[in-house]
N, C-alpha and C positions, 0 to 999 in steps of 0.2 A: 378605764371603761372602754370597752371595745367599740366597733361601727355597730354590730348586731344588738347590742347593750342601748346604743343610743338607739338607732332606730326604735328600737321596741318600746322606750323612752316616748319618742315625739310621739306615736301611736297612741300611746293610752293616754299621755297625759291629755290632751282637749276632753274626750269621755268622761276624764274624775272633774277638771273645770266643769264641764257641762254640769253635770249631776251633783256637784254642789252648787252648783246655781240655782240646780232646780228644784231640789231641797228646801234650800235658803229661802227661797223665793213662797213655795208651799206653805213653809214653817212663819213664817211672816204676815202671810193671810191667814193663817188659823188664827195665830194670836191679835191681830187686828181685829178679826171680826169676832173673835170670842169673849175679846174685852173689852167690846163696846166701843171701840176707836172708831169704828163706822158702823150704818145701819146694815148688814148679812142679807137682808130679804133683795136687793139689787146684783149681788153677785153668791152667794151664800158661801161654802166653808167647805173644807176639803172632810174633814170628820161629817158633815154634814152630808156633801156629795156621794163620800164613801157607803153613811145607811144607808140612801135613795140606790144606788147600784147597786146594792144586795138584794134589795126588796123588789127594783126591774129584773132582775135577774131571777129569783127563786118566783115569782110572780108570768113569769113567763112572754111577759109582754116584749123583753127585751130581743128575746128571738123572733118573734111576731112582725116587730117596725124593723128590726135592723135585717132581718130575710130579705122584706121588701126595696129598704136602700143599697142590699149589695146587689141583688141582681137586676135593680134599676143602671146602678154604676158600670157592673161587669159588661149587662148588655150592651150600652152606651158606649166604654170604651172597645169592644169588639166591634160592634158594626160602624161607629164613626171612625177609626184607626185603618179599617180594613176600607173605607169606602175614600179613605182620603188617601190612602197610598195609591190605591186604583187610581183614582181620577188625577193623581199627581203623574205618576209615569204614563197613564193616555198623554194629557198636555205633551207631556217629554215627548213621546214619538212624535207626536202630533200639534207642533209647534201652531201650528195658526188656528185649532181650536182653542189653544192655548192665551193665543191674547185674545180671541174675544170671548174668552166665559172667566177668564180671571178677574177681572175688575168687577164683574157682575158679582162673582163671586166673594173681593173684598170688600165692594160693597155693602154686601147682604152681613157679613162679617163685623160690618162698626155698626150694625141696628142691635141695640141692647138688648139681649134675648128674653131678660124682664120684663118687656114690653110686650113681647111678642108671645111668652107665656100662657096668658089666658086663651091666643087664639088658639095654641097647639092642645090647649083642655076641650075648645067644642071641638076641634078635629076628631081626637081621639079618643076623649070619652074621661073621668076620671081614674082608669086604670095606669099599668106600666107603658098602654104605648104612649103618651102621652109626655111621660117623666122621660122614659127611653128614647124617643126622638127630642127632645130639649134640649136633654144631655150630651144626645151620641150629634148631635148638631154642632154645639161648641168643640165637642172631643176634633171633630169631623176639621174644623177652619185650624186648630193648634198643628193638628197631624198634615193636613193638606198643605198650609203654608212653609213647614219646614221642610217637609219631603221635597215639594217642586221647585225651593230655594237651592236645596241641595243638586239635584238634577241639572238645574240651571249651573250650578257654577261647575259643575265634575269638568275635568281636563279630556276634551275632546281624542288628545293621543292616545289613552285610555283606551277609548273606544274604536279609536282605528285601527291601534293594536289587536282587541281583539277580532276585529272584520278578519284581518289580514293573515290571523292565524285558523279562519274556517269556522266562528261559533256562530250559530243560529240568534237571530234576535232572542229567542228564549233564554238561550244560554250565556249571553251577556247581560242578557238582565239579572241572571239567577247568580252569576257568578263572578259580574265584573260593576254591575251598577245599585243592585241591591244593597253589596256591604260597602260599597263607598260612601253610598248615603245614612247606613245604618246607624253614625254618630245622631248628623241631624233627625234622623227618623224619633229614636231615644230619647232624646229633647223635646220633640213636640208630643212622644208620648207624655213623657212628664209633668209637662204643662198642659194634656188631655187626663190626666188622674186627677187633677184640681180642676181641671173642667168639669168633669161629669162628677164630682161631686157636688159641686156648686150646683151643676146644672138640675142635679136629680134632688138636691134641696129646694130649690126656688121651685120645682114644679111640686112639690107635694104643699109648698106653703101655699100656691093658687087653689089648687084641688087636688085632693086626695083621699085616699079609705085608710090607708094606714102609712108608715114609712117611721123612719126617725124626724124629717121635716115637719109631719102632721106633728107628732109628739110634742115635739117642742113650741106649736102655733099652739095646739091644745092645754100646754101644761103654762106657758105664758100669761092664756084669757083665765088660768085662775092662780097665777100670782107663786107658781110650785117652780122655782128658780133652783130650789135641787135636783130635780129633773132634767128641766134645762140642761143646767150642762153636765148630765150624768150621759144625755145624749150628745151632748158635744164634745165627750171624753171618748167614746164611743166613734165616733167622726175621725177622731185624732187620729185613735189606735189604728183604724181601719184606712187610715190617710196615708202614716206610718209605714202601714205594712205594705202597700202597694208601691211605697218609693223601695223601699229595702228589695222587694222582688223584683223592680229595674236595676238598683243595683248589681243583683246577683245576674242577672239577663246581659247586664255591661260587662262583667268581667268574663261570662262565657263566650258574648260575641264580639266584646271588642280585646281581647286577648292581644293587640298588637298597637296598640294605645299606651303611649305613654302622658302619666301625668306632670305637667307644666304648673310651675310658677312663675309670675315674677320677677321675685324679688332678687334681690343681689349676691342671694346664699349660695355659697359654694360646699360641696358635701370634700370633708377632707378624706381622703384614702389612708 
């Protein structure tokens, strides 16, 4: 077996692990709750789940709530991502606004946004702005604190270097401090995709006219748990697909990244 034999080897294999896991695991809860080893009305059944998604689906509602939660999410992670890089490279240039609005700002960042939920409903009203600043709020403190963590630590020679060869503060930012930090930037997106899901969940379970969050509060108070999580199959896929599209955003912009292990393996030639 060759090196390209193997390689191709480690690759797939975890995928086929994965996918029989998750099979296994599938095939185990049908049969559990199909033959009565537990009561199904608590978490219900995969043949079960699968009618209810056809009928949200050909029913039309399923476009209707899930419209509402993506461009609660989209919006959220655009203006929180965009508003925390901003305010992260201000700090950078501007070191002593920087320590006094930071802590203000970490602050405000350990108050459980749960809490703080129903205030941003009489703000805003039960519409999107209300889910959209929640959300894009959380997105806002994941993006903000990785960004000015990274800034913070960038190698000062870096930047003297490029003084010294004549770029403009603009053009150091564009082309010497932007993709330095772009690993950390990607990270605390990552962790802004499960923000503003979360976030644009909890605000529709306070108040809301539709979304997936109301669905699921709605189909709860009358006991329809195939529902349920036909919406939080829905949550998954759509969780899913937003990490796969930083993925592919990582291999275009970090193209000079290599990946590290641990462990003690040595790749033989």
């Amino acid at each position: 077996m060759n090196r390209n034999d193997k390689q191709s080897k480690r690759t797939h294999l975890p995928l086929i692990i994965r996918t029989v896991l998750l099979l296994a695991g599938i095939l185990l809860w049908e049969y559990f709750a199909t033959n009565g080893r537990y009561n199904p009305i608590f978490t219900s059944h995969p043949s079960g789940i699968i009618k209810d998604s056809i009928v949200f689906v050909t029913s039309g509602q399923l476009y209707k709530h899930a419209s509402i939660t993506v461009l609660e999410v989209f919006g959220a992670l655009f203006l929180g991502s965009l508003a925390g890089i901003a305010l992260a490279t201000f700090f950078g240039y501007f070191s002593f606004a920087g320590e006094i609005f930071t802590p203000i700002i970490s602050g405000i960042s350990c108050i459980p946004q749960l809490a703080l939920a129903p205030i941003y409903v009489l703000w805003f009203g039960l519409g999107l702005q209300s889910k959209i600043f929640l959300a894009g709020l959380m997105v806002f403190f994941n993006v903000f604190s990785a960004t000015y963590g990274a800034i913070k630590s960038m190698d000062k020679g870096i930047l003297e270097s490029a003084n010294l060869l004549g770029a403009s503060e603009f053009v150091t930012l564009r082309t010497v401090v932007l993709p330095s930090c772009m690993p950390w930037i990607l990270s605390g997106l990552r962790g802004g995709v499960s923000a503003a899901l979360i976030g644009a969940i909890i605000g529709e379970y306070i108040g809301s006219r539709g979304g997936l969050g109301w669905m699921i509060t709605y189909s709860t108070s009358y006991f329809n748990i195939s529902r349920v999580m036909s919406c939080i199959l829905v949550l998954l896929v759509l969780g899913l697909a937003l990490n796969k599209a930083l993925d592919l955003l990582e291999r275009r912009v970090l193209v000079w990244r290599t990946v590290t292990t641990l462990g003690t393996e040595r790749l033989k030639k």
